[in-house]
C-alpha positions as protocol buffer text, in pm:
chain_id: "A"
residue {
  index: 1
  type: UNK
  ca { x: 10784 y: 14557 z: 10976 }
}
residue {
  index: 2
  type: UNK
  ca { x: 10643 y: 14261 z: 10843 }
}
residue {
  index: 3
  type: UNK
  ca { x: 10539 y: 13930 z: 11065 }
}
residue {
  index: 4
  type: UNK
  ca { x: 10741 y: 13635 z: 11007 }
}
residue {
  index: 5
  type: UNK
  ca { x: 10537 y: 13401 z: 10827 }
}
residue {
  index: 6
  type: UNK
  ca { x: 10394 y: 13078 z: 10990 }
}
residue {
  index: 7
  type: UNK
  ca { x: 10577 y: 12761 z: 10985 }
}
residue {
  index: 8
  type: UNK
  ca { x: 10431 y: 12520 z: 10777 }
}
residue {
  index: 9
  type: UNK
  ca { x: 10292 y: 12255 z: 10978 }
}
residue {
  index: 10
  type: UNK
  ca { x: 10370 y: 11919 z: 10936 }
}
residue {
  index: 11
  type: UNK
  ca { x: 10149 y: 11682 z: 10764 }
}
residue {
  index: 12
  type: UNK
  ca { x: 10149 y: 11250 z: 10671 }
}
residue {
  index: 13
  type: UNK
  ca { x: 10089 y: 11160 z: 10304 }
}
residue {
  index: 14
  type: UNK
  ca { x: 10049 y: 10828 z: 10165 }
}
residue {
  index: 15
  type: UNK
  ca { x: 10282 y: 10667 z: 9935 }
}
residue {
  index: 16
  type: UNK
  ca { x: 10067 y: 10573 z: 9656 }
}
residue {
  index: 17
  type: UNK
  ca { x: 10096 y: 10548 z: 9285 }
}
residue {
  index: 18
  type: UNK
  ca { x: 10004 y: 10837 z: 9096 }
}
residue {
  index: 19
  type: UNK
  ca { x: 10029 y: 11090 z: 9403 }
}
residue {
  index: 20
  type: UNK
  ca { x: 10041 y: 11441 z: 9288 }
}
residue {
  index: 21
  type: UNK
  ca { x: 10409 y: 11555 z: 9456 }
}
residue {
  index: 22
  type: UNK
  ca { x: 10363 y: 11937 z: 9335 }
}
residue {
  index: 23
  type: UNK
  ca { x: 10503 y: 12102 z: 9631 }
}
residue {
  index: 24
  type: UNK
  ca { x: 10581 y: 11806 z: 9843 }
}
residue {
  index: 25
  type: UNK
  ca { x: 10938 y: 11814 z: 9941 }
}
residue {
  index: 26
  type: UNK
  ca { x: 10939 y: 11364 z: 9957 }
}
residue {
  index: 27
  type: UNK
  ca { x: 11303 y: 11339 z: 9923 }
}
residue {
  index: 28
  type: UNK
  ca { x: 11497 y: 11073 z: 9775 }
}
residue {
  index: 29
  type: UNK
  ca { x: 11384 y: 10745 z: 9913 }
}
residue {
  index: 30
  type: UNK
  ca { x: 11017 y: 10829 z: 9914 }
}
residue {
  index: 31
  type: UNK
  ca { x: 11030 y: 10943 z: 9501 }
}
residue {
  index: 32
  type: UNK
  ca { x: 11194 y: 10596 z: 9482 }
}
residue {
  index: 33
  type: UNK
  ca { x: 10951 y: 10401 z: 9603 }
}
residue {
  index: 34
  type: UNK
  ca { x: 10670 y: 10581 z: 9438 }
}
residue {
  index: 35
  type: UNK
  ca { x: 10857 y: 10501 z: 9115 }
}
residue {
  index: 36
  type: UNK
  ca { x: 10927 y: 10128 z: 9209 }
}
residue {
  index: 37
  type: UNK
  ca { x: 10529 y: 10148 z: 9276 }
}
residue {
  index: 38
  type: UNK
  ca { x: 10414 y: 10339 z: 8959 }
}
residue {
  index: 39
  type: UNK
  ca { x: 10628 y: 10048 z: 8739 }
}
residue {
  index: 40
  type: UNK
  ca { x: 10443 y: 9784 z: 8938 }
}
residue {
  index: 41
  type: UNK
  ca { x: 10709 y: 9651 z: 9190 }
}
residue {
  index: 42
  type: UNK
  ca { x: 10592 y: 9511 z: 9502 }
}
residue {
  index: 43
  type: UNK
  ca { x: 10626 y: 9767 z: 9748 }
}
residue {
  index: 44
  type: UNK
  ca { x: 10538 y: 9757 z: 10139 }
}
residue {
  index: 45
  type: UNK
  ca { x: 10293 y: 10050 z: 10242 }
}
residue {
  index: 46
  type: UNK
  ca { x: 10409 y: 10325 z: 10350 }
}
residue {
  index: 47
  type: UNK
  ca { x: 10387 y: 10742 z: 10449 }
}
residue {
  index: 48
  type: UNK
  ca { x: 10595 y: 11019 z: 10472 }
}
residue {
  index: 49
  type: UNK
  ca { x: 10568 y: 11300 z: 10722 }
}
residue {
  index: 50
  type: UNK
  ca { x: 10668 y: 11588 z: 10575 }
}
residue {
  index: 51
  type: UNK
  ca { x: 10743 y: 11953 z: 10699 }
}
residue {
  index: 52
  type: UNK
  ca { x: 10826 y: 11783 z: 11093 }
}
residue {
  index: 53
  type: UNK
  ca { x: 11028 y: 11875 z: 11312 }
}
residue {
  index: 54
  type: UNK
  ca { x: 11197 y: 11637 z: 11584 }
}
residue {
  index: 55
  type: UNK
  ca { x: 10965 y: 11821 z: 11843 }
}
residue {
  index: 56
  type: UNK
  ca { x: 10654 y: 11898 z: 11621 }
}
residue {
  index: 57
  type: UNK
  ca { x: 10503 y: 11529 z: 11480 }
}
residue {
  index: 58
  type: UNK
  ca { x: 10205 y: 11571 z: 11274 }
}
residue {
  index: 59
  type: UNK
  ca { x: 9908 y: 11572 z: 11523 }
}
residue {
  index: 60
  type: UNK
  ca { x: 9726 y: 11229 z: 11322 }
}
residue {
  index: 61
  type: UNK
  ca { x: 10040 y: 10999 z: 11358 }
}
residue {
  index: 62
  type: UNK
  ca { x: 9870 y: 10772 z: 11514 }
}
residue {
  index: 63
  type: UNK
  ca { x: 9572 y: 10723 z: 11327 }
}
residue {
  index: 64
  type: UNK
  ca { x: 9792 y: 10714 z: 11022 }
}
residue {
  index: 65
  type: UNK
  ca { x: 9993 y: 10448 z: 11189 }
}
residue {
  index: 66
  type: UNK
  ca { x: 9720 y: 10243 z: 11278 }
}
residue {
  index: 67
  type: UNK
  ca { x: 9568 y: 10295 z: 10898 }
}
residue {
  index: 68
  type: UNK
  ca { x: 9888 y: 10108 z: 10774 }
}
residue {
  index: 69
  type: UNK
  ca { x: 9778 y: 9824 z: 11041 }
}
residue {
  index: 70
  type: UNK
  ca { x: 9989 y: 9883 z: 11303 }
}
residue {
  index: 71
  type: UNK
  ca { x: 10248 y: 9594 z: 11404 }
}
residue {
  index: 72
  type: UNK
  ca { x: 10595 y: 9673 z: 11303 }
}
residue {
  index: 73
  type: UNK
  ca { x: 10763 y: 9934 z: 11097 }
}
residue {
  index: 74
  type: UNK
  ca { x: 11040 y: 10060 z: 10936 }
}
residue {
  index: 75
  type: UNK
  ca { x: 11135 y: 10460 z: 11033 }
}
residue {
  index: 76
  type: UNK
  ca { x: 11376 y: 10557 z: 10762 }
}
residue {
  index: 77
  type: UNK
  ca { x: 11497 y: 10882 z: 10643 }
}
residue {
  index: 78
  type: UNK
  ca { x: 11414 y: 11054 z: 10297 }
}
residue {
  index: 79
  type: UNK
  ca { x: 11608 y: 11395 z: 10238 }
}
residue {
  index: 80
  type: UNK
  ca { x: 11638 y: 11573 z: 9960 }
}
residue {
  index: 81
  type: UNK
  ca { x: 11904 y: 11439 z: 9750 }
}
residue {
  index: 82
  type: UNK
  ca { x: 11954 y: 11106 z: 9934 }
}
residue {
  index: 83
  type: UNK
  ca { x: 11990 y: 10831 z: 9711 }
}
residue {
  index: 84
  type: UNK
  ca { x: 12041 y: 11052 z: 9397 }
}
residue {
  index: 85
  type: UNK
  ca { x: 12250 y: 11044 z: 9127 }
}
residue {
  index: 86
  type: UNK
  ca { x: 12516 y: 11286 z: 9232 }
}
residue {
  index: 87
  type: UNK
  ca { x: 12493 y: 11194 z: 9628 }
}
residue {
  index: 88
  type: UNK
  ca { x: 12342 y: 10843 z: 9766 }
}
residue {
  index: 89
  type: UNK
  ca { x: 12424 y: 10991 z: 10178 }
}
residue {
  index: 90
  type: UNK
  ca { x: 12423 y: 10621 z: 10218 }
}
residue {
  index: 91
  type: UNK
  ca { x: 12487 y: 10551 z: 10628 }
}
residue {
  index: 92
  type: UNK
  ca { x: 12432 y: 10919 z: 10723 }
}
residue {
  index: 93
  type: UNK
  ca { x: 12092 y: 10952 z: 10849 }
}
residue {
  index: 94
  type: UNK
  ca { x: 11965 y: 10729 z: 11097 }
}
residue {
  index: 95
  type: UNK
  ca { x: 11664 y: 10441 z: 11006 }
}
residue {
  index: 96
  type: UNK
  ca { x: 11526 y: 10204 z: 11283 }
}
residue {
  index: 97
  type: UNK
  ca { x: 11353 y: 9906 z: 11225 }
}
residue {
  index: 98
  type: UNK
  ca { x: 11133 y: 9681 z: 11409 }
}
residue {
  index: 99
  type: UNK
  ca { x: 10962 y: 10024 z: 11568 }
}
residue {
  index: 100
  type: UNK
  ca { x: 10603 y: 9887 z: 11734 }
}
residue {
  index: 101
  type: UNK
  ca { x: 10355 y: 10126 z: 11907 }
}
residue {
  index: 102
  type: UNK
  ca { x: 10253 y: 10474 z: 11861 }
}
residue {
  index: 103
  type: UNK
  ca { x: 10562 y: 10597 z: 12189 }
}
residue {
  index: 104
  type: UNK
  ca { x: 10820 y: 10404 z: 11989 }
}
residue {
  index: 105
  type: UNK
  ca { x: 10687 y: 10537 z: 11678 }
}
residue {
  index: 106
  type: UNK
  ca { x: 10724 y: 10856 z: 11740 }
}
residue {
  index: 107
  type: UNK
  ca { x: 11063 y: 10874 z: 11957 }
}
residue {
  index: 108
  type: UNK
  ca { x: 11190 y: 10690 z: 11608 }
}
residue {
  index: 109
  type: UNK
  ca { x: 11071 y: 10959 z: 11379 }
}
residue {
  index: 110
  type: UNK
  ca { x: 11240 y: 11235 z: 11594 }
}
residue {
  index: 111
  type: UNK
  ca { x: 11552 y: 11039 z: 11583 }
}
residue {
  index: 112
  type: UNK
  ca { x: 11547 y: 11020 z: 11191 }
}
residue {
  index: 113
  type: UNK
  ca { x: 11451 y: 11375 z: 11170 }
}
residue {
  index: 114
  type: UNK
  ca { x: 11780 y: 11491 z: 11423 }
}
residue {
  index: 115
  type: UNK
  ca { x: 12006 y: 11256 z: 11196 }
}
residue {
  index: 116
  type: UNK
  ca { x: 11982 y: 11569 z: 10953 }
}
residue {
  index: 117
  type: UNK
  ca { x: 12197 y: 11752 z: 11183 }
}
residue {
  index: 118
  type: UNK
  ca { x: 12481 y: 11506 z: 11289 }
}
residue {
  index: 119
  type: UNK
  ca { x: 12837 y: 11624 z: 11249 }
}
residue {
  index: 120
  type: UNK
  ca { x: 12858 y: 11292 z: 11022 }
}
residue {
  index: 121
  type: UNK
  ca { x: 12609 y: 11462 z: 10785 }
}
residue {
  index: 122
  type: UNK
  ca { x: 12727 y: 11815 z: 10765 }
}
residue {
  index: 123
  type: UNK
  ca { x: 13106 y: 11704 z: 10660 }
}
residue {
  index: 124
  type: UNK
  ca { x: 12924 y: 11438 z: 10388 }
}
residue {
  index: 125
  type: UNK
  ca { x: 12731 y: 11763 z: 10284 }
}
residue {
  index: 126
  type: UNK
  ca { x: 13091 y: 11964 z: 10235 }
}
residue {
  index: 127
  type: UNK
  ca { x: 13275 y: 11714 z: 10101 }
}
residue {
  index: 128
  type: UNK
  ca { x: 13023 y: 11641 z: 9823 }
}
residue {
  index: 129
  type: UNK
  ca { x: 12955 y: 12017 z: 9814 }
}
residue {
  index: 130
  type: UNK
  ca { x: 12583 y: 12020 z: 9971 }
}
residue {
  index: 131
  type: UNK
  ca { x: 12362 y: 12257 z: 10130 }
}
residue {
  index: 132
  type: UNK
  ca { x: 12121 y: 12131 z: 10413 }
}
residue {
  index: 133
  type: UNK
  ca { x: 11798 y: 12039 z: 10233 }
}
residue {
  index: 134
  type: UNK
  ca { x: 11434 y: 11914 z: 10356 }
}
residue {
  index: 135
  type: UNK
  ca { x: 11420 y: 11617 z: 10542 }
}
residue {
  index: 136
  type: UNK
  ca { x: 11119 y: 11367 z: 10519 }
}
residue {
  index: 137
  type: UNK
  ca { x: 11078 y: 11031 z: 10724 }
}
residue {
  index: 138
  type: UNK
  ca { x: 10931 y: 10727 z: 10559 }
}
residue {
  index: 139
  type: UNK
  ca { x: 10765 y: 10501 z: 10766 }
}
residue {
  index: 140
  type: UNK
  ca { x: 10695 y: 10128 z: 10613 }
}
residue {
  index: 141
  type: UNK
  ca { x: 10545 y: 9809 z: 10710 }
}
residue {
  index: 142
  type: UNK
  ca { x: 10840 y: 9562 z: 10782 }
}
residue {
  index: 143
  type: UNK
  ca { x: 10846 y: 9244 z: 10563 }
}
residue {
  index: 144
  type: UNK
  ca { x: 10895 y: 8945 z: 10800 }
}
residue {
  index: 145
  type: UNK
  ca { x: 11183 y: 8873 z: 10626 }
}
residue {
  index: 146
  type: UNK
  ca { x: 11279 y: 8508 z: 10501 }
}
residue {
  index: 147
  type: UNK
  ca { x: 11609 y: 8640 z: 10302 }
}
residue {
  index: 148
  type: UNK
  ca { x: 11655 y: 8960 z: 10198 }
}
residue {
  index: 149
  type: UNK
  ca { x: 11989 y: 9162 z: 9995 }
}
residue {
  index: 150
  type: UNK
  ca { x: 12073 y: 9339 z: 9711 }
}
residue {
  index: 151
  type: UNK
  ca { x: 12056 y: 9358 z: 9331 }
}
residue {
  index: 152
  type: UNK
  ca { x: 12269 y: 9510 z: 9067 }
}
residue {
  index: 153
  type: UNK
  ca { x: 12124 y: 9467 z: 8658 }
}
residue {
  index: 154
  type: UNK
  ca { x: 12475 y: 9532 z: 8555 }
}
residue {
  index: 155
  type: UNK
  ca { x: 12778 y: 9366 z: 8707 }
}
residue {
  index: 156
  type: UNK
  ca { x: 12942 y: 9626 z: 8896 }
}
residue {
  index: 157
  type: UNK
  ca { x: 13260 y: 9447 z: 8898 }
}
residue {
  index: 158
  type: UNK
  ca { x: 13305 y: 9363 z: 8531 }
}
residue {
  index: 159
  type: UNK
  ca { x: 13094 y: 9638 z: 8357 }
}
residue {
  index: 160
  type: UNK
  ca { x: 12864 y: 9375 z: 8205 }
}
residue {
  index: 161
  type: UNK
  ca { x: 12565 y: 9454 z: 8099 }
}
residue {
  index: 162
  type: UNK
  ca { x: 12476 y: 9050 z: 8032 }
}
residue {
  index: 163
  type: UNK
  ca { x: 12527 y: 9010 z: 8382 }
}
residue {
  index: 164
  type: UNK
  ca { x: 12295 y: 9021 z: 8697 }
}
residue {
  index: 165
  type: UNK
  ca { x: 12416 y: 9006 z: 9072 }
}
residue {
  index: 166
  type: UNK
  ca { x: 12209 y: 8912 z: 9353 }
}
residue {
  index: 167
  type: UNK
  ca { x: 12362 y: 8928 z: 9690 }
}
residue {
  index: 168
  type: UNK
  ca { x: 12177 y: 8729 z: 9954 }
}
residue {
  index: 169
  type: UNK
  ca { x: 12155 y: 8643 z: 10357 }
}
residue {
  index: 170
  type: UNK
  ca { x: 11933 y: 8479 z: 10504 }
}
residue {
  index: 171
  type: UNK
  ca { x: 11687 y: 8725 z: 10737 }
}
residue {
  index: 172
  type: UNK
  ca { x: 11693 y: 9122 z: 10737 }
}
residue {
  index: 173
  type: UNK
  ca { x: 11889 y: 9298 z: 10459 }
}
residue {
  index: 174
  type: UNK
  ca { x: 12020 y: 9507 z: 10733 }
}
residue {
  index: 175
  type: UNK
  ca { x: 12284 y: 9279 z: 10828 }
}
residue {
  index: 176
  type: UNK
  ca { x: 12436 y: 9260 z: 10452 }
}
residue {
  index: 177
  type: UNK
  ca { x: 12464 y: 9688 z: 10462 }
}
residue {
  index: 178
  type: UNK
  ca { x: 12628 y: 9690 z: 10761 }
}
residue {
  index: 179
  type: UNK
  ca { x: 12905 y: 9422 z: 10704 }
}
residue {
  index: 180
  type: UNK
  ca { x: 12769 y: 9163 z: 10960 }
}
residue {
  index: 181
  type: UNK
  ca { x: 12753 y: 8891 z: 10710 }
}
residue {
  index: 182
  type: UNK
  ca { x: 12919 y: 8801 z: 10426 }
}
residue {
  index: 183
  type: UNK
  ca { x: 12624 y: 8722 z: 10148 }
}
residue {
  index: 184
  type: UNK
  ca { x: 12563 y: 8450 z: 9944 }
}
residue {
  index: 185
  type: UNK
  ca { x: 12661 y: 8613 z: 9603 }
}
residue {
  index: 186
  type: UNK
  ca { x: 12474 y: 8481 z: 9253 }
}
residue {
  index: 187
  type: UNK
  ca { x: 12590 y: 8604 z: 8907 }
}
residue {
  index: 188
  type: UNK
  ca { x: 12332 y: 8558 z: 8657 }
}
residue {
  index: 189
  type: UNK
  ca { x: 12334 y: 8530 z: 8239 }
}
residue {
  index: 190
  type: UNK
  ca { x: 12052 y: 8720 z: 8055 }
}
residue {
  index: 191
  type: UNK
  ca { x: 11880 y: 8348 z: 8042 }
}
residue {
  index: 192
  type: UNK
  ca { x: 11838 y: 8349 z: 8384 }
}
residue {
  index: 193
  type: UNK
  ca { x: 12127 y: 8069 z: 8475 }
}
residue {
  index: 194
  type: UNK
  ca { x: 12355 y: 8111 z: 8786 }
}
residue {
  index: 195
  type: UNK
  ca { x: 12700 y: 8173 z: 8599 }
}
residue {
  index: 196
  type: UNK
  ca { x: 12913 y: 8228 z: 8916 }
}
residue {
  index: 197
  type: UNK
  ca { x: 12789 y: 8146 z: 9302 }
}
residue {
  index: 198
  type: UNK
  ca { x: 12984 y: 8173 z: 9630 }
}
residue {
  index: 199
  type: UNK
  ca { x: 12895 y: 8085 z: 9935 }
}
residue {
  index: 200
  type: UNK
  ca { x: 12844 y: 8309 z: 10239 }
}
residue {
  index: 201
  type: UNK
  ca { x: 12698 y: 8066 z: 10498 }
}
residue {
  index: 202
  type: UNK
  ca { x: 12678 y: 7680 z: 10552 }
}
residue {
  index: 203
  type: UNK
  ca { x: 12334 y: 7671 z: 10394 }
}
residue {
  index: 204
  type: UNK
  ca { x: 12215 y: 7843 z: 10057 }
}
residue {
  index: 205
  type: UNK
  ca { x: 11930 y: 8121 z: 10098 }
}
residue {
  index: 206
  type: UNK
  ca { x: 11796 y: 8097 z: 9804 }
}
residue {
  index: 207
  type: UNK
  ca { x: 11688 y: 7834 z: 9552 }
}
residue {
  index: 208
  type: UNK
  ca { x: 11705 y: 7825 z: 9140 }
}
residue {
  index: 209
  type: UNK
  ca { x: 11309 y: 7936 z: 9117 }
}
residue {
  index: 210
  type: UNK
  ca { x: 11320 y: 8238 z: 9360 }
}
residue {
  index: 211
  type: UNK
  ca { x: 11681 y: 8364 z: 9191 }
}
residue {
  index: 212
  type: UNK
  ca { x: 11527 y: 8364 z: 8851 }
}
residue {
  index: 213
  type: UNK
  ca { x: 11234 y: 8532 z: 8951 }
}
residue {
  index: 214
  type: UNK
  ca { x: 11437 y: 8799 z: 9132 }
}
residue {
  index: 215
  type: UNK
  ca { x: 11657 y: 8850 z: 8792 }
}
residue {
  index: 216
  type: UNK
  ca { x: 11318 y: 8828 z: 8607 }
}
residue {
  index: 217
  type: UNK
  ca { x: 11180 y: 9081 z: 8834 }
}
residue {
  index: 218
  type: UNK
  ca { x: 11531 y: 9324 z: 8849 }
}
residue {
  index: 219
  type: UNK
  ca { x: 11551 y: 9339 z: 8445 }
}
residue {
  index: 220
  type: UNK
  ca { x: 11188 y: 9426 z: 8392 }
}
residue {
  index: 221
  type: UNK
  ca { x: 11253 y: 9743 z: 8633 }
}
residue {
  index: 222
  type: UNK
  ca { x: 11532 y: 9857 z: 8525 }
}
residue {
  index: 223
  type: UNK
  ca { x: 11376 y: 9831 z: 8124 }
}
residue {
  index: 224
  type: UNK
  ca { x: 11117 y: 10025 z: 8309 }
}
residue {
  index: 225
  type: UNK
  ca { x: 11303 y: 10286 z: 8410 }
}
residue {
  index: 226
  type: UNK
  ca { x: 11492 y: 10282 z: 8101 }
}
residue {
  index: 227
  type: UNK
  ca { x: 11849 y: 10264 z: 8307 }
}
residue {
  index: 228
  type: UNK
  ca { x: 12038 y: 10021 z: 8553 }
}
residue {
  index: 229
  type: UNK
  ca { x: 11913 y: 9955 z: 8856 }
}
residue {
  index: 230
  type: UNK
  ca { x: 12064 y: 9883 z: 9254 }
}
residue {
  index: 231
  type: UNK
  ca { x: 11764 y: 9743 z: 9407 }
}
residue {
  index: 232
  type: UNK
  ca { x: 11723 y: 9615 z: 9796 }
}
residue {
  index: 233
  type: UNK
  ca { x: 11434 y: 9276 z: 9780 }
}
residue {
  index: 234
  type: UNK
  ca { x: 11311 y: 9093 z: 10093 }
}
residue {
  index: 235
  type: UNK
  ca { x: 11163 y: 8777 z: 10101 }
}
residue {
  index: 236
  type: UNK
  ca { x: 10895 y: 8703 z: 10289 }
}
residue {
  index: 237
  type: UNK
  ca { x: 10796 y: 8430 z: 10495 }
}
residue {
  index: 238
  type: UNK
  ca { x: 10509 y: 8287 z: 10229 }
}
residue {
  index: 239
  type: UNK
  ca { x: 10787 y: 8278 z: 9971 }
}
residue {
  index: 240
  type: UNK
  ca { x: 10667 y: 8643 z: 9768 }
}
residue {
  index: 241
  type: UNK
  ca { x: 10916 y: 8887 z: 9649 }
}
């Protein structure tokens, strides 16, 4: 009889552009940053662990950790098939932000890496007619976050393709996803003008300059990718997108 052959042990890769990804299972959010990267978006660093397990971390966490300069980071899921075209899994795994030190670090990762197995997941995986898949965790420097939200190159309301929407609240983008706010929301003309504009707060987040350069920014990408975009964008404290 034969031996079972050995697992394959986990390992960290950077997420830079131009990485060779023959026979890395990334998963969906790590592909989509590599693309954001390799059309020249602004992108926090970041690695994946790949091949872990919630009990078996890659042995040079740490070092890879301390590589991306420590501080705080982002610990965010990337399976197979998340955020794709036929199945986003938006809400189903688990990310945590504002993870500091290597104890937190790793108790983080292990929670993203369970996430795959939450009743939650399996019926989304039924219902949309799934089979488990590979699981990678991202982990990111956090932006120190000014305003942060979302942007759509076509009106998803309308259809129009003339049409940019920026939602925006002031601080982490986290509390837009999850309902906690209401956003200031923007609608802007191919000429860069602020056709439509409600208010979520007492205060605007964001001024004329930084909208434009966030619909200047959104329409280069998606020509980029040759398709419309959905794009999360973070402000940081210095003003850069």
């Amino acid at each position: 009889m034969a031996s079972p052959s050995p697992k394959t042990e986990p390992r960290i890769v950077a997420l830079t552009p131009g990485l060779e990804r023959r026979g890395l299972s990334l998963g969906g959010k790590a592909e989509g940053l590599l693309a954001l990267m390799e059309r020249g978006a602004r992108v926090p660093p970041a690695f994946a662990i790949v091949d872990a397990t919630a009990d078996w971390l890659p042995a040079d966490l740490g070092a890879h950790y301390r590589a991306l300069g420590g501080g705080r980071v982002a610990v965010r899921s990337s399976a197979v098939g998340e955020d794709g075209e036929r199945s986003s899994f938006a809400g189903q795994f688990e990310s945590v932000l504002d993870v500091e030190g290597l104890e937190a670090l790793e108790a983080a990762v292990a929670r993203c890496l369970s996430s795959a197995s939450l009743e939650r997941v399996e019926a989304y995986r039924a219902r949309m007619g799934e089979g488990r898949a590979a699981m990678s965790v991202i982990v990111q420097s956090m932006v120190d976050a000014r305003a942060a939200g979302v942007i759509f190159t076509v009106d998803p309301i309308s259809g129009r393709r003339d049409r940019l929407v920026i939602d925006a609240v002031a601080g982490r983008g986290d509390a837009l996803v999850s309902g906690e706010r209401t956003p200031d929301h923007h609608v802007v003309d191919e000429a860069g003008v602020v056709v439509e504009r409600e208010r979520g707060g007492d205060g605007a987040c964001l001024d004329e300059t930084v909208l434009r350069s966030l619909a200047d920014e959104a329409r280069r990408l998606a020509e980029a990718f040759g398709a419309p975009l959905d794009l999360e964008w973070a402000l940081d404290r210095e003003g850069a997108v």
